[in-house]
Every structure is written in structure tokens, then in C-alpha cells.
C-alpha positions in Angstrom: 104.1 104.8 115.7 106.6 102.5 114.0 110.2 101.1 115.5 112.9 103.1 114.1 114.9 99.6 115.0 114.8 96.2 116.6 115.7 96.5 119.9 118.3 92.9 119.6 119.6 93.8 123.1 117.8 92.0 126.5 116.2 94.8 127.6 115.1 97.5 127.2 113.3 95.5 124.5 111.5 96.0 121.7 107.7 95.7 122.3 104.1 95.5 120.3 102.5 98.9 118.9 99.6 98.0 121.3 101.9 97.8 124.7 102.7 101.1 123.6 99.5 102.5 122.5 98.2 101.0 126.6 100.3 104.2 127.9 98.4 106.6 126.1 96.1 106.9 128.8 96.0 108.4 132.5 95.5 106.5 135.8 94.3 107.6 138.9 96.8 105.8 141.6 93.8 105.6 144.3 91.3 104.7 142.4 90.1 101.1 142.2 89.8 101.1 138.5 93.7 101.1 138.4 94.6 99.1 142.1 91.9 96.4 141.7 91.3 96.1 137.9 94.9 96.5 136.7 97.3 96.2 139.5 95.8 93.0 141.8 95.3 91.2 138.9 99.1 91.5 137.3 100.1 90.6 140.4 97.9 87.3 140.5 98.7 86.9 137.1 102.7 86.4 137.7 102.1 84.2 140.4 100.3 81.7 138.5 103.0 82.0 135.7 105.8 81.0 138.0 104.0 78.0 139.6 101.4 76.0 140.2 101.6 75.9 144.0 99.8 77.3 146.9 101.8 79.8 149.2 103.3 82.4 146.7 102.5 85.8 146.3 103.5 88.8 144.4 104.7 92.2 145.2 105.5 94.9 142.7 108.4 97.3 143.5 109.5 100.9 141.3 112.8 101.7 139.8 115.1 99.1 137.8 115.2 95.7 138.0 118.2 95.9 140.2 115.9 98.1 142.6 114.4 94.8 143.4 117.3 92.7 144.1 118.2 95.5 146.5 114.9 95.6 147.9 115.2 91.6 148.4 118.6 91.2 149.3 118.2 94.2 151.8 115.1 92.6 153.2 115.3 89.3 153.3 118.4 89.2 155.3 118.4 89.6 159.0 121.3 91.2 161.0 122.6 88.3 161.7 122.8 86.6 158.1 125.7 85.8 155.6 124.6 85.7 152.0 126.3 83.3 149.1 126.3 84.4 145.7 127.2 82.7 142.7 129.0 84.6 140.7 129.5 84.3 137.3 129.3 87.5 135.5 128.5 90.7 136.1 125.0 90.5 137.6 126.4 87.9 140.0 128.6 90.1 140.9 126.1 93.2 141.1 124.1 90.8 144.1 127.8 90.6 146.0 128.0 94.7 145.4 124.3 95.1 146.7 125.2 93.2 149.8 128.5 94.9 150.5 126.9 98.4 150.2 124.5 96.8 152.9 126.9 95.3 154.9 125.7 92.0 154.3 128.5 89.4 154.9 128.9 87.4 151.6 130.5 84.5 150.5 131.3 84.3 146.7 131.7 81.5 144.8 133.0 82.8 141.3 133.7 79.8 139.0 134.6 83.0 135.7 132.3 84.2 133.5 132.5 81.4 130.7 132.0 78.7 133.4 128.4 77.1 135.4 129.4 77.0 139.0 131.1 74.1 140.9 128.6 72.5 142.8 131.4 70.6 145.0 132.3 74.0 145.8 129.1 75.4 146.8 128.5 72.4 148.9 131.9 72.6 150.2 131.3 76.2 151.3 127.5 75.7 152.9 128.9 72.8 154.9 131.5 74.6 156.2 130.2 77.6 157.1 127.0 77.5 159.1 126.8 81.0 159.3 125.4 81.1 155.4 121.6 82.0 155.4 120.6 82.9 152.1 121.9 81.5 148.8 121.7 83.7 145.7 121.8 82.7 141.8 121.5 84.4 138.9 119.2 82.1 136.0 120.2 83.8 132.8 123.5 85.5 133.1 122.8 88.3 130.6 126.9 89.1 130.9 127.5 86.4 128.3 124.0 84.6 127.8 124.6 81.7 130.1 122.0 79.6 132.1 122.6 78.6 135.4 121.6 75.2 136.9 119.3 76.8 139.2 117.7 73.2 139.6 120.8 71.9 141.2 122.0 75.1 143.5 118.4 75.4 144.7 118.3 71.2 145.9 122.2 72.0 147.3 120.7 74.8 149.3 117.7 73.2 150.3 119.9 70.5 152.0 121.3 72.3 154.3 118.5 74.8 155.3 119.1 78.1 153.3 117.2 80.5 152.0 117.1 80.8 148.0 117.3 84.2 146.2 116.6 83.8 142.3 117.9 86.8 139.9 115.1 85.6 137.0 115.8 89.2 135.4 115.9 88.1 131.8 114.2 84.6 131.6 111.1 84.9 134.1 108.3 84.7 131.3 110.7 83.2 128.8 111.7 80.0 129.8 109.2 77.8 131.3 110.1 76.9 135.3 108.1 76.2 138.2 109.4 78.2 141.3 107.3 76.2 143.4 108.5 72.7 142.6 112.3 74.3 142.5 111.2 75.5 145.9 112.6 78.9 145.4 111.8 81.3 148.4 112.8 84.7 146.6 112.3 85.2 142.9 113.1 88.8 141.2 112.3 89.6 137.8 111.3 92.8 135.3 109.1 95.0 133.6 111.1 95.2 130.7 112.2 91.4 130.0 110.2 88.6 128.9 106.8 89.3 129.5 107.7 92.1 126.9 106.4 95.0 128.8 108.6 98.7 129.0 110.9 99.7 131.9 109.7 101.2 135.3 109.4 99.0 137.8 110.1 95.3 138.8 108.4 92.3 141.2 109.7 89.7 143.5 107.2 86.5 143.9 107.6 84.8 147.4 106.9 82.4 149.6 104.4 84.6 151.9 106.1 82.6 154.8 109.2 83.8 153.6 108.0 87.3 152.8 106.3 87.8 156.0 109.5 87.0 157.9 111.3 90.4 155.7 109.1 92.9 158.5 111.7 95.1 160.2 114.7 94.0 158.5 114.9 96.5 155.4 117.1 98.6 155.3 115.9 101.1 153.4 112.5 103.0 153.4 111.5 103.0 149.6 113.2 99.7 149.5 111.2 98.0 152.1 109.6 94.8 150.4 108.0 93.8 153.0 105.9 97.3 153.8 105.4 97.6 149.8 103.8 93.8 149.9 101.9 94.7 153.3 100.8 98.0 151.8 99.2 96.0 148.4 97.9 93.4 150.6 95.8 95.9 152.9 94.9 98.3 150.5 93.7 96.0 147.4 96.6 96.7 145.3 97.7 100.1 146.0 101.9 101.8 146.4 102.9 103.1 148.9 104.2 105.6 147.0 104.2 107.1 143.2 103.3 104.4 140.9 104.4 104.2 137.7 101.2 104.2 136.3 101.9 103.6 132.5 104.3 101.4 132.5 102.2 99.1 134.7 99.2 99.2 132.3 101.5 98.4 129.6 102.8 95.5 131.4 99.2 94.6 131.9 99.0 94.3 127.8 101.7 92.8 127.4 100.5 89.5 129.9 97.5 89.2 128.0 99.6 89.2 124.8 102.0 86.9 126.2 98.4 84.4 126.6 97.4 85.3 123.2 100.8 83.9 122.2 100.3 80.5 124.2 102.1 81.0 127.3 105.6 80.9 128.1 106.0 77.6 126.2 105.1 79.2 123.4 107.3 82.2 123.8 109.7 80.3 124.6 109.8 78.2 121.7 109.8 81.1 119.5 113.0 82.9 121.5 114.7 79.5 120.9 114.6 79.5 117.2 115.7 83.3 117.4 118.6 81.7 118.7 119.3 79.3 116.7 118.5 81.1 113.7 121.0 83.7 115.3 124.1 81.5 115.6 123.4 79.3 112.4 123.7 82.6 110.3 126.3 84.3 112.3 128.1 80.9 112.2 128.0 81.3 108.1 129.5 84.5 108.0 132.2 83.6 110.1 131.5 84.5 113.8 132.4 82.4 116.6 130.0 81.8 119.9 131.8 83.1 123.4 130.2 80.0 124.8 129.7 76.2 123.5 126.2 75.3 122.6 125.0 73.5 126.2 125.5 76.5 127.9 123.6 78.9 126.1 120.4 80.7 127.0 117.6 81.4 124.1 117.9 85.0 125.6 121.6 86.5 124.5 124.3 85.0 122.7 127.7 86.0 122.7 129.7 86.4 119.7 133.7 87.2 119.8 134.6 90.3 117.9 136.4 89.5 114.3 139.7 89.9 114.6 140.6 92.0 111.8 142.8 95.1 112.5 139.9 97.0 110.9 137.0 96.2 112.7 135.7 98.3 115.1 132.2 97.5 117.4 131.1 101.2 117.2 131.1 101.6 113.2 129.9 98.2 113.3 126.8 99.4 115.2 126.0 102.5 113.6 126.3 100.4 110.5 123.2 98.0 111.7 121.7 100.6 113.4 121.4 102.3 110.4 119.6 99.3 108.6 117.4 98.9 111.8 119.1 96.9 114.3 120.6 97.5 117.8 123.1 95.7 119.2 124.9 95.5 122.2 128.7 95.5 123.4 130.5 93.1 125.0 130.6 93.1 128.9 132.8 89.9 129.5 136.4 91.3 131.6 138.2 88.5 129.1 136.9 88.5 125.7 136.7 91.3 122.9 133.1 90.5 121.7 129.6 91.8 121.5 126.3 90.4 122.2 122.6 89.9 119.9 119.5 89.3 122.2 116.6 86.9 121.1 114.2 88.4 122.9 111.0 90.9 122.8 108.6 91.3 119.5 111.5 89.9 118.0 110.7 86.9 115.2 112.6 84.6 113.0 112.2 86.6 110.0 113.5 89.7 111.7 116.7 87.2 112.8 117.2 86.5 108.8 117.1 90.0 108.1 119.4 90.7 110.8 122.3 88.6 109.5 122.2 89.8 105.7 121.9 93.4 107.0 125.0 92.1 109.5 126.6 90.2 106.2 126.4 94.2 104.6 127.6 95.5 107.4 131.3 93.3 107.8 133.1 96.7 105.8 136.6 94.8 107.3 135.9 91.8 104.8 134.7 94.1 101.9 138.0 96.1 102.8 140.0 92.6 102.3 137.5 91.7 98.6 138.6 95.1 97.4 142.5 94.6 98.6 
């Protein structure tokens, strides 16, 4: 079955006919078919695509990406712990919300959402307050499309002893890092992102020094990282409860098609000239990026909405949708504008098609020609 639409948003995401077609079949949860065959080796699989070094393992976890960053921020952190978050948008701001609900003390370092953070001031704060275990970052801040120097934050952390939490939601798979040589402790990503699979469930890869340290601490039951990593580990790649069985033999599909592509290099080369090809044309009709070039992502670019007194985001939409595209709305606090993603089975051709349908679509300029 055929896409009504492109999926332009960064994720959900639009995905092959054969990651689709993979969940037309039923699995068996105990059976080693599905634990051994499927489920140990994805999780192999996404260690050796995050880096080349010994010590990391995988866990898979259910629910939303942001089930994971609960399940890691909720187990990774001891009683006696004090988390910093960078903060630059709204998934920055989701970690300091997670640890609140957990009673988590949490220092914020919140630079705005059209700014990369103040490293002075991150130093400044881990210096001056010993009391900060765990640092957390956000890579690609889907909020406005900016990347985060993770680089820098992780060797800052590193410096003086912390533990570092990576929010890799939307670039894990699509822009090539090594976690290992970044020596990130914690690293969350999702289904439904780059490795182009559908939602349903997410995984943290981890230090299993690290990881093994998270017994006791969680918080929560179905959130327990540590028991779901133990439970895999024992029991050749089985939950510990309800696994989302589909959705994980689609994501299955979809790493083999992200090989078939050439590895993340590759896919990230193509999201790249998405991107470009995105701003160049927008840029031609007359759109303006939230964000100046060196902070942009190849994920999700910002656009500000057209000032006209006539245009409005939801007739806009309906109007692409209508020609096969979905966009999505803003989400910055400051800025009227909306945002395009890059990523998924999305191609250059279907980013050319995307600004002349979007070039149809501008009814407040055509209102202006026939004025």
C-alpha cells in the first residue's frame, strides 16, 4: 500500500513499503525465532553503529522515545545525585520535567532556543557545584533543528567526573558519531527516527559499567532499565513484559535497509542534500531560516511564518497536505514559524516536488498577484 503523503515532519516518519510489509506477520514473544534471531541481533546491531569500542551494550525499552529518557534519567541517577541539563528547547526542557517529576535535583543551563549553550557557563556551574553527577544534552534539538556540540559538553563533563546522558532522539542513525570515542555513558534514541523504522519502542546503548551501576535505583517498575537490560541479557533477548512485536521486526528491516543504503554516512549524506535542497528552494520563494546556516541539523529546519495578514499555518497545511505533504507547526515560545523535516524515505526529488507544490500552495501571494 502506497503513502497517501510524505511524512516531512521528524518522526513519526515516512518509511519503505517493505518496513511495512515486515509487520504483516505474527511473533511468538518466547520463542527463540523472535528473541535470538530478531531481537539479540538489533540489539548488537545498534551497538556496532554507535561505536567501534568495546564495553557498550544495548537494551531495548517499550513506549515513546521519551519512555526511555525516563527510564534512563530515572535509573541512572542515585538518591543522592543532581542532574544538569542543557536546555535549549523543548526536549531540553522535557529532560529537566522528567527529573522534577522524579525528584531529581537539576541544574539548568538554558542559553534560549535559537542559541548552542555557553560552555563557560556549564563549566562555571560543574565547578561550582560538586554536587552535579550526571550531565544531560540533547544532539539534535528537533524544537528548531539545532545541533548541539555534544563533542565539547561531553570533554567539559568528562573533566570533572560526571556522568553523560545523550538525548540522540532524531540523529542516532543519521549523523555519523562515535559514542565510544565521545565517551558518552548513556545514549537514548528511537524506533521511529533515523534508522527509519515505525514507532513502539525506543533503546539506550551504555557503557555496561555504567549500566550495571542503574540496579536498584529505578524508580519505576516498567521503567527499570537496568532489570529490562538484565532480563535480555539472561534470557537471550527476551521483555520482561509485552513486546511490541511488529514494530521491532520492522525496525529489524529497516537496519538492513539502512546497510543496503551504505551506512549512516550514506544516509547521512542523502538527509544533508534534503536540506539543502530544502532551504535553497524555500529561500527562492521567499522564506527565511529560524536559524543561521552553522547551526543547522540535516534533520529539521525552521522556517519563520510569512508575515502576510493572510496567511495562516493550518490552510497552509491542508493545502500541502492535499498535494501530498505533511508538515509540521512551529514549537519555538518566540517565533511564529513552522518546521520541514529531512528525514525518513524522503529523497531529493521528493524535496523539489515539495517546494513547487509549497510555491502553489502560498494563496497570500496569489491573493496579492490578483489585488
Amino acid at each position: 500500500m502506497k503513502n497517501e503523503y510524505l511524512l516531512l515532519t521528524p518522526g513519526p516518519l515516512s518509511t519503505s513499503e517493505s518496513v511495512r510489509e515486515a509487520m504483516l506477520k505474527d511473533w511468538c514473544t518466547w520463542d527463540d525465532d523472535y528473541n535470538k534471531e530478531i531481537v539479540e541481533v538489533i540489539r548488537t546491531k545498534l551497538v556496532n553503529l554507535a561505536t567501534q569500542q568495546q564495553g557498550y551494550t544495548s537494551v531495548l525499552m517499550q513506549g515513546s522515545g521519551t519512555a526511555s529518557v525516563e527510564a534512563t534519567i530515572g535509573s541512572a541517577i542515585d538518591k543522592n545525585g543532581k542532574l544538569l541539563v542543557i536546555d535549549n528547547g523543548a526536549y531540553g526542557a522535557r529532560i529537566a520535567q522528567i527529573a522534577d517529576y522524579l525528584n531529581i535535583p537539576c541544574h539548568v543551563v538554558s542559553p534560549g532556543e535559537t542559541s548552542r549553550p555557553n560552555l563557560n557557563k556549564v563549566e562555571t556551574a560543574l565547578a561550582s557545584d560538586p554536587t552535579i553527577s550526571h550531565v544531560a544534552i540533547v544532539h539534535c534539538e528537533t524544537t528548531t533543528g539545532m545541533l548541539n556540540p555534544i563533542k565539547d559538553v561531553a570533554e567539559l563533563a568528562k573533566r570533572h567526573n560526571k556522568t553523560v546522558i545523550l538525548d540522540a532522539m532524531s540523529s542516532f542513525g543519521g549523523i555519523p558519531m562515535d559514542i565510544g570515542e565521545l565517551d558518552i555513558d548513556f545514549m537514548i534514541s528511537s524506533a521511529n527516527k533515523c534508522i527509519q523504522g515505525v514507532p513502539g519502542f525506543g533503546f539506550v546503548i551504555a557503557k555496561q559499567s555504567e549500566l550495571e551501576k542503574c540496579k536498584g535505583r529505578a524508580r519505576s517498575l516498567s521503567l527499570d532499565l537496568y532489570d529490562q537490560w538484565h532480563c535480555m541479557e539472561a534470557n537471550h533477548g527476551k521483555w520482561r513484559f509485552t513486546s511490541p512485536t511488529h514494530t521491532v521486526r520492522a525496525f529489524y528491516q529497516a537496519l538492513l535497509e539502512l546497510e543496503q543504503e551504505g551506512g549512516i554516512e550514506a544516509r547521512h549524506q542523502r538527509y544533508q542534500t534534503n536540506q539543502k535542497t530544502l532551504v535553497k528552494g524555500m529561500r527562492s520563494l521567499g522564506f527565511e531560516t529560524l536559524l543561521s546556516d552553522d547551526l543547522h541539523s540535516p534533520i529539521i529546519t525552521s522556517f519563520y511564518s510569512p508575515t502576510d495578514e493572510t496567511y495562516q499555518f493550518k490552510t497552509f497545511y491542508h493545502s500541502l497536505k492535499e498535494k501530498g505533504f505533511v508538515i509540521y507547526p512551529g514549537k519555538v515560545s518566540n517565533a511564529d514559524c513552522f518546521r520541514i523535516g529531512n528525514i525518513g524515505e524522503v529523497y531529493p526529488e521528493d524535496i523539489e516536488r515539495l517546494i513547487v507544490a509549497i510555491g502553489q500552495s502560498m494563496y497570500w501571494k496569489q491573493a496579492e498577484l490578483v489585488a
